[in-house]
Rosetta silent file (secondary structure, phi, psi, omega in degrees, C-alpha in Angstrom):
SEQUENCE: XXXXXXXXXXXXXXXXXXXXXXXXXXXXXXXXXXXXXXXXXXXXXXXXXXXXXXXXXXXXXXXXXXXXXXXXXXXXXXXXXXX
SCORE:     score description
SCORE:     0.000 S_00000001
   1 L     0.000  130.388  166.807  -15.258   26.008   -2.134 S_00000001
   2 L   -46.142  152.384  162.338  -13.996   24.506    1.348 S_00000001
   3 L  -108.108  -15.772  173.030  -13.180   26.784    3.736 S_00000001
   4 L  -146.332  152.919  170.025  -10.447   25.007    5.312 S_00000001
   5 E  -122.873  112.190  174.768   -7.833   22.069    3.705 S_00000001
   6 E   -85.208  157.197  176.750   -5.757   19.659    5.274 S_00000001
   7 E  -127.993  133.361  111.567   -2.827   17.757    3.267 S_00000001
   8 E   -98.356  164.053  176.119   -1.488   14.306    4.944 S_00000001
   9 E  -129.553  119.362  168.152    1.184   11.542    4.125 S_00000001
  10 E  -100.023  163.166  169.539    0.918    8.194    5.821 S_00000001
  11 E  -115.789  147.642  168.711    3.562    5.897    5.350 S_00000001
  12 L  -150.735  156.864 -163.686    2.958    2.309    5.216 S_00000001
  13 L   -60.174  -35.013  164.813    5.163   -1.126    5.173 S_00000001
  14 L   -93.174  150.025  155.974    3.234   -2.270    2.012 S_00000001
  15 H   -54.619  -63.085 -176.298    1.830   -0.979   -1.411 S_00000001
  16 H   -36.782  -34.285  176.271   -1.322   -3.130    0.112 S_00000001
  17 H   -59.977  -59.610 -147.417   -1.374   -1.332    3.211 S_00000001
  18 H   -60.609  -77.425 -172.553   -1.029    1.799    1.666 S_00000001
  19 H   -52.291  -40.024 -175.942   -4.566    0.707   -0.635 S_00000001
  20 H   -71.755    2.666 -165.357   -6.348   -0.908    1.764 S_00000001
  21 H  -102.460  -34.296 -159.382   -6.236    2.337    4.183 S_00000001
  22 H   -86.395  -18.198  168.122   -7.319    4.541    0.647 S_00000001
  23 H   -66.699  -52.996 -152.151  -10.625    1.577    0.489 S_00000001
  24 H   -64.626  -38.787 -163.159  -11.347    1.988    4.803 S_00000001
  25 H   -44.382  -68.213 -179.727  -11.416    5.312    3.886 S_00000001
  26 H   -26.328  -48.555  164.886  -13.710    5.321    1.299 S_00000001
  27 H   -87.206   19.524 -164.594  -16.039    3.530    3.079 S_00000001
  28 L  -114.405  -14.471 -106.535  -16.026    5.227    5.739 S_00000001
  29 L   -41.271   73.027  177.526  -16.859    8.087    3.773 S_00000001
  30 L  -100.731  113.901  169.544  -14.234   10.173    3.637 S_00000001
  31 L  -112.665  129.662 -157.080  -13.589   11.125    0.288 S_00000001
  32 L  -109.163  153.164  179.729  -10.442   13.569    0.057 S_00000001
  33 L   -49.304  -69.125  166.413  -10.132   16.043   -2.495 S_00000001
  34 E  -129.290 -162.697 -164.559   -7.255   14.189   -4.279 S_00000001
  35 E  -171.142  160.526 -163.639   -5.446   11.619   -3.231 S_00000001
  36 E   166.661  113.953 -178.692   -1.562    9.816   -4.476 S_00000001
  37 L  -113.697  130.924  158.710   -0.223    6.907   -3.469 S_00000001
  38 L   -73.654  106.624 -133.460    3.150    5.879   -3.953 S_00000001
  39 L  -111.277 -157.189 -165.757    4.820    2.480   -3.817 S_00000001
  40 H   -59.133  -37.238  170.870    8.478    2.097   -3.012 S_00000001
  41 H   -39.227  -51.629  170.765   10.091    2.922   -6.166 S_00000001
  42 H   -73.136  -52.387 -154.865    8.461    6.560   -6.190 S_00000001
  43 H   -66.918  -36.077  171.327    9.526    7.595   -2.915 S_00000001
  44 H   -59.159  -46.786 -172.838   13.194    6.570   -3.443 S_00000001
  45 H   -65.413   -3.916 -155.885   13.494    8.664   -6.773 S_00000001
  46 H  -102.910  -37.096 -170.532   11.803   11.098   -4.556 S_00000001
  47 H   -75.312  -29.166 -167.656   14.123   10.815   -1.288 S_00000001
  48 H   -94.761  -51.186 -174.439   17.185   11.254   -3.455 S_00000001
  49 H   -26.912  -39.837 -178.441   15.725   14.113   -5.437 S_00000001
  50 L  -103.493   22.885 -176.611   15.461   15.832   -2.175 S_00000001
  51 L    48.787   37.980 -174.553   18.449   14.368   -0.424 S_00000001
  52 L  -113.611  163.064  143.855   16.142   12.609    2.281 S_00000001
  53 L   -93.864  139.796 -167.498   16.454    9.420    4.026 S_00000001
  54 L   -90.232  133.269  167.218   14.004    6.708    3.768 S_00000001
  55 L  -101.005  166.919 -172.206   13.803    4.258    6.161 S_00000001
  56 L   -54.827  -32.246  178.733   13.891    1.074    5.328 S_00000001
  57 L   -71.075  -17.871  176.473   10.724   -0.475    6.450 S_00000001
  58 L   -92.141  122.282  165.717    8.454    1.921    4.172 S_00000001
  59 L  -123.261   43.306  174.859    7.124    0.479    1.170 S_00000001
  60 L   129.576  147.204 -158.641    4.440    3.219    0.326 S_00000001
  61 E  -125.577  179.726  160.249    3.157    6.510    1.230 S_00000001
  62 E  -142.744  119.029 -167.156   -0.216    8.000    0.433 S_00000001
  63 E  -115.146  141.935 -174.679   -0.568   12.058    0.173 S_00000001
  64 E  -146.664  140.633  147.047   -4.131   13.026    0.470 S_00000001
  65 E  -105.779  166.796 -146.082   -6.302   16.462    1.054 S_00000001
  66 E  -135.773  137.604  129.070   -9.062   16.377    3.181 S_00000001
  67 E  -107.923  155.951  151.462  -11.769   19.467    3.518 S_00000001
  68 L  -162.607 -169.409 -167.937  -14.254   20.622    5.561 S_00000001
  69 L   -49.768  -42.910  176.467  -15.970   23.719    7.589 S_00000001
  70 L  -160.960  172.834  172.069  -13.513   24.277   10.116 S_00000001
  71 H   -25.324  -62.518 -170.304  -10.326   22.734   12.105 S_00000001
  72 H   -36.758  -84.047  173.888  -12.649   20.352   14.598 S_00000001
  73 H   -15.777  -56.830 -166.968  -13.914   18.887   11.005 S_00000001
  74 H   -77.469  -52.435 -164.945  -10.483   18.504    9.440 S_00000001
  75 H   -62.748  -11.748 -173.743   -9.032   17.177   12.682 S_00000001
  76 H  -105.065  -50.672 -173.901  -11.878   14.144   12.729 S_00000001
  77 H   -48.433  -52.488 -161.595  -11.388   13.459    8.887 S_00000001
  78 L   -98.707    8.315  169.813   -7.652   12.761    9.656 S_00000001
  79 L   -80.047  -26.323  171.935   -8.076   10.908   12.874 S_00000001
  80 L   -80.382   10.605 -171.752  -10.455    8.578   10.935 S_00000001
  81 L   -97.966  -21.322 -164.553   -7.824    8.592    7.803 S_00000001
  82 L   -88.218  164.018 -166.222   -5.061    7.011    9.727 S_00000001
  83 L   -90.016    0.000    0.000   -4.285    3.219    9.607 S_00000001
């Protein structure tokens, strides 16, 4: 079992974006524990479910967890996760 788990959500202007960031990763190799991407469509039924505003410019999110050994670890995984 990890010992410590991170969760991020990037947002990105594209569904494409949004995949091509869940590929750098990969190859990269950071492979997070799960991973769910979303294209615009999701996050609006999602934003009204929760009463949030979207902004306009997002066309897909990606929610991902990330482990490792301690904070340092986690904190490198998601500086190399971001687009």
């Amino acid at each position: 079992m990890p010992k410590k788990r991170r969760t991020l959500q990037i947002m990105f202007r594209t569904f494409d974006d949004g995949c091509m960031t869940i590929q750098k990763m990969l190859q990269s190799n950071i492979v997070p524990a799960t991973a769910e991407i979303m294209d615009r469509t999701c996050l609006d039924s999602v934003a009204r479910h929760r009463k949030l505003d979207l902004a306009p410019d997002i066309g897909a999110s990606i929610v991902i967890e990330i482990d490792g050994e301690d904070d340092k670890a986690l904190e490198t995984q998601a500086n190399r996760s971001k687009p």
